[in-house]
N, C-alpha and C positions, 0 to 999 in steps of 0.2 A: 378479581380479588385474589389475595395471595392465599397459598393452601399451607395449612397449620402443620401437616402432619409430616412435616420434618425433612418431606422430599420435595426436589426441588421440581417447580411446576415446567411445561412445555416449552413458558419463552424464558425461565432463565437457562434452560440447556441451550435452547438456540441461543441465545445471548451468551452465552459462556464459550460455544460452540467458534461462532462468528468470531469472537474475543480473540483465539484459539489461533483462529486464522488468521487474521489479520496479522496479529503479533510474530505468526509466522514467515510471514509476506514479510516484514517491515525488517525481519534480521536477514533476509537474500539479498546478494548483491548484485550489483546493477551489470548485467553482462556488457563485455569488452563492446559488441560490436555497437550497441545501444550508446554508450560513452562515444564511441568515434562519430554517431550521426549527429549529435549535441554540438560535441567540438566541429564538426564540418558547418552545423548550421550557425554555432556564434561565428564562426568566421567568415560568414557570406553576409551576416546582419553587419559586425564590423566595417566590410568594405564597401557597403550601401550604404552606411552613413556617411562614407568620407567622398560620393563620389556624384 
């Protein structure tokens, strides 16, 4: 049950908490060398379908 008295209970802190992070997570960018192992593996998927 939700508590009246105007503070906010355990799980919406964690819930606000998790929010918090996530939406921190989600504006970091994807590092360079991460992008290069992507492009190295669509280009392997690529050359296995043609071959």
């Amino acid at each position: 049950m939700a508590q009246k008295t105007g503070k906010p209970s355990a799980d919406q802190r964690i819930d606000e908490s998790l929010k918090r992070v996530y939406d921190a997570q989600l504006q970091e960018q994807v590092p360079d060398k991460f992008l290069e192992l992507i492009a190295k593996l669509k280009s392997t998927e690529g050359s296995q379908d043609h071959g």
